[in-house]
VEXLO-716155 format. One record per residue (C-alpha): residue number from 1; x, y negated, z. Coordinates in steps of 0.05 Angstrom, whole numbers, plus 5000, padded with zeros to 4 digits. Layout:
BEGIN
nr, px, py, pz
NUM, X, Y, Z
...
END
This chain:
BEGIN
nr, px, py, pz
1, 5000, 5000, 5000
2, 5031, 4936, 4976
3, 5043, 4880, 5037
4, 5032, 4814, 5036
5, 5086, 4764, 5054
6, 5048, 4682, 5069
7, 5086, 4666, 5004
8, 5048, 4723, 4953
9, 4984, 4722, 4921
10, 4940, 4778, 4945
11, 4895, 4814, 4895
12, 4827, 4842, 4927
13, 4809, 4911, 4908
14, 4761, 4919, 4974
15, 4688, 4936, 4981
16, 4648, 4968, 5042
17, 4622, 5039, 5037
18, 4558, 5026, 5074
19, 4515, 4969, 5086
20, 4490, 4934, 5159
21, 4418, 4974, 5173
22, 4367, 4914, 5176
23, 4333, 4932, 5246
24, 4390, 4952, 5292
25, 4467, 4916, 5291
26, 4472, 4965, 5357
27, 4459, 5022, 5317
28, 4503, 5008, 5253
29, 4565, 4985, 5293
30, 4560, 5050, 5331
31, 4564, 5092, 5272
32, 4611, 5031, 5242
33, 4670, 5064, 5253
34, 4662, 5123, 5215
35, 4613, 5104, 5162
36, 4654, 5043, 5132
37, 4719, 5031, 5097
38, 4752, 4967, 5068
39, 4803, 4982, 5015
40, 4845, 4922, 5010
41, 4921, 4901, 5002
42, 4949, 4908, 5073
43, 4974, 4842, 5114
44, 5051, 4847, 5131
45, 5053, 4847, 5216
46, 5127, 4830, 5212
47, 5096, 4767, 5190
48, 5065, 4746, 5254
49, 5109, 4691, 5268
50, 5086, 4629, 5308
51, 5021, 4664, 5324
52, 4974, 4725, 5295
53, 4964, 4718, 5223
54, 4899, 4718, 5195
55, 4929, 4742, 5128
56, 4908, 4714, 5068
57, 4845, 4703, 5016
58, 4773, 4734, 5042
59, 4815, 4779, 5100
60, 4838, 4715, 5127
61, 4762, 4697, 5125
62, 4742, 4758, 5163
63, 4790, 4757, 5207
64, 4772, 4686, 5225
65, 4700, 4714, 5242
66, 4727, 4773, 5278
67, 4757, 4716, 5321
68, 4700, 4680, 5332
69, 4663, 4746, 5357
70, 4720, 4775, 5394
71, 4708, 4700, 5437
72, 4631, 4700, 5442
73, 4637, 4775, 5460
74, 4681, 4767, 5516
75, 4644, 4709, 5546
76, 4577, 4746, 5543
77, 4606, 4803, 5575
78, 4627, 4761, 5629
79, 4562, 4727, 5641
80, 4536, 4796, 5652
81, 4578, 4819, 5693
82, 4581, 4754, 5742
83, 4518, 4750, 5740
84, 4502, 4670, 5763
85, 4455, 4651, 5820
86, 4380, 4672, 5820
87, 4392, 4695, 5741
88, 4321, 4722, 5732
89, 4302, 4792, 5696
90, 4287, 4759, 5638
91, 4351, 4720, 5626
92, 4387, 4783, 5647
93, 4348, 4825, 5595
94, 4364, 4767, 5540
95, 4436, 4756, 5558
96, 4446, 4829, 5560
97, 4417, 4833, 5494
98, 4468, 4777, 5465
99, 4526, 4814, 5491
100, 4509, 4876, 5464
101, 4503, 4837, 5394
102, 4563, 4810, 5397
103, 4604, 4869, 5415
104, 4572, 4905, 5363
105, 4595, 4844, 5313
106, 4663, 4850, 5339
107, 4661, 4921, 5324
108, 4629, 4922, 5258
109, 4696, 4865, 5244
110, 4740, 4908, 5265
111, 4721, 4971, 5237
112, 4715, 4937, 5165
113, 4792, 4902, 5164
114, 4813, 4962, 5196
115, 4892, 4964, 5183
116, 4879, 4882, 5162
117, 4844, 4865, 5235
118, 4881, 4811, 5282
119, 4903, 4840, 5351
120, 4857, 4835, 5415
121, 4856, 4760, 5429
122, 4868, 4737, 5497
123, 4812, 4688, 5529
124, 4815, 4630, 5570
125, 4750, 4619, 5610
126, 4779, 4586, 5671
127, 4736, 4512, 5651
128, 4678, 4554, 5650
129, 4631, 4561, 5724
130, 4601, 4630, 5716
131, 4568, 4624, 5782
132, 4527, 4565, 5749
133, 4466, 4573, 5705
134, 4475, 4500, 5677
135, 4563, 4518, 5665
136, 4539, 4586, 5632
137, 4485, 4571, 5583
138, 4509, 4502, 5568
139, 4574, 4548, 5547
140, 4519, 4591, 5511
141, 4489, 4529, 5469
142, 4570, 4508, 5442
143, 4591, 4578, 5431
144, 4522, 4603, 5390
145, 4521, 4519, 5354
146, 4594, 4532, 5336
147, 4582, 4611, 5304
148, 4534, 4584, 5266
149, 4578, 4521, 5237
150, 4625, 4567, 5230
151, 4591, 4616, 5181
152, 4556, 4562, 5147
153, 4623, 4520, 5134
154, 4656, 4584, 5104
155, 4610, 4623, 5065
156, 4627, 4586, 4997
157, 4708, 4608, 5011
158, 4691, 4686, 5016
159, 4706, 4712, 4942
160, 4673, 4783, 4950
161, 4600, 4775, 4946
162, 4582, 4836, 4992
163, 4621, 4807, 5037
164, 4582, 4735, 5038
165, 4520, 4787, 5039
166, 4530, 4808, 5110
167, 4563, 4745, 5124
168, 4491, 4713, 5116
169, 4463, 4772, 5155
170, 4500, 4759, 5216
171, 4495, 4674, 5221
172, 4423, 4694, 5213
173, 4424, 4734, 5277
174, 4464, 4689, 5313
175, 4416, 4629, 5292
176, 4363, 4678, 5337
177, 4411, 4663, 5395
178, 4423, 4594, 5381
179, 4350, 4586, 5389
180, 4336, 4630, 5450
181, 4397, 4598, 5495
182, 4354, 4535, 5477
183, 4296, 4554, 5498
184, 4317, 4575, 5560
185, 4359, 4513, 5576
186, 4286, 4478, 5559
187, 4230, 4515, 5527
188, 4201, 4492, 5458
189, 4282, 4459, 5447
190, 4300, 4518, 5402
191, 4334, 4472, 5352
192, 4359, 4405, 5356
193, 4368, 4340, 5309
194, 4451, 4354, 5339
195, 4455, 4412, 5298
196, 4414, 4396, 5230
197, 4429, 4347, 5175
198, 4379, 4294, 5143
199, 4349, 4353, 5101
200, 4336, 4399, 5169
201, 4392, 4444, 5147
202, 4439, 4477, 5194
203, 4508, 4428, 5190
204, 4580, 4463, 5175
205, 4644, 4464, 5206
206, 4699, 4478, 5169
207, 4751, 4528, 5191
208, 4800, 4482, 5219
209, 4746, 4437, 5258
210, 4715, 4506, 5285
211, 4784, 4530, 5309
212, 4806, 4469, 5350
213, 4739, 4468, 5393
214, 4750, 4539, 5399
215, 4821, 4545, 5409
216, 4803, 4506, 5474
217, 4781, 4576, 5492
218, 4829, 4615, 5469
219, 4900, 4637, 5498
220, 4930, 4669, 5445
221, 4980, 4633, 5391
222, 4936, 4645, 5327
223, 4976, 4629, 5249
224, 4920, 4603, 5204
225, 4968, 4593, 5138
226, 4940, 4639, 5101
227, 4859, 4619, 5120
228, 4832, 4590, 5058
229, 4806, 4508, 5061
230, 4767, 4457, 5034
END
């Protein structure tokens, strides 16, 4: 398998062998690992310098969302587990239900880039009060705004059109959370004028703006040369 060096032009020869199933993320990402493959040129790890490297063309892409969902997963699973002051059954039941999303998101990354994924990032939640409902779901509210940016801003850089399929299938989901960590920091707030443009449409982030709110977050060195821009 030919390796890329940040210098070479990488030629995509990838595809998935099986598609998400439309009712359950859980279930898919369970099977995930043994049900989907992504042929593709591998990314050189001698060439993490300054930082894990992304690699380059629609793996950098991926691997950007993998990063995103390796970060929302860990801070869900968190939230769950220090569970804040008089949390009721309901917002356990709902958080619960977000974590187990977004692990199965990380997952379902992972599984696809395979040889190409990044390394386990290391977190940095130490701004965050987990023993506070307002520090925890005003957390929430960034993390599931930014996601969304985030696939919005770079859906038209992902070459492979399967790929921008479940791309779109995933910002959709986490648009569901968006709205539901609304609602429960004030019911009937599901969206806000903060997050839509003059045509009610979602706004964008670009990678770069999308990595230095979240890199606020985030412990490990990360090498972005590769990730493709505006």
């Amino acid at each position: 398998m030919e390796k890329l060096t940040y210098a070479e032009e990488k030629k995509e020869k990838a595809f998935l062998s099986a598609s998400l199933q439309r009712r359950s993320f859980l279930k898919y990402a369970g099977a995930g690992a043994a049900s989907i493959a992504l042929l593709a040129a591998g990314c050189d790890k001698d060439d993490e310098i300054n930082g894990v490297y992304f690699g380059t063309g629609d793996i950098a892409i991926l691997n950007y969302a993998y990063a995103l969902e390796q970060l929302e997963a860990a801070f869900y699973t968190q939230v769950v587990a220090t569970q804040y002051a008089s949390i009721t059954a309901m917002e356990t039941s709902y958080l619960t239900d977000i974590r187990d999303h977004e692990i199965a998101h990380r997952e379902f990354f992972k599984a696809a880039l395979g040889v190409n994924a990044i390394a386990a990032l290391e977190v940095n939640f130490s701004s965050i009060n987990f023993n506070s409902r307002d520090s925890v779901l005003a957390t929430a509210k960034a993390f599931e705004d930014l996601g969304v940016s985030a696939y919005n801003g770079a859906g038209f850089l992902i070459q492979n059109p399967e790929y921008l399929t479940l791309a779109g299938k995933i910002v959709s989901v986490e648009a569901r959370h968006a709205a539901l960590i609304r609602d429960l920091i004030s019911n009937g707030t599901f969206v806000g004028t903060d997050v839509l443009d003059g045509y009610a449409m979602e706004k964008s982030r670009s990678p770069s703006e999308v990595l230095a709110i979240a890199g606020a977050y985030i412990k490990t060195a990360i090498n972005v040369e590769g990730l493709p821009t505006y």
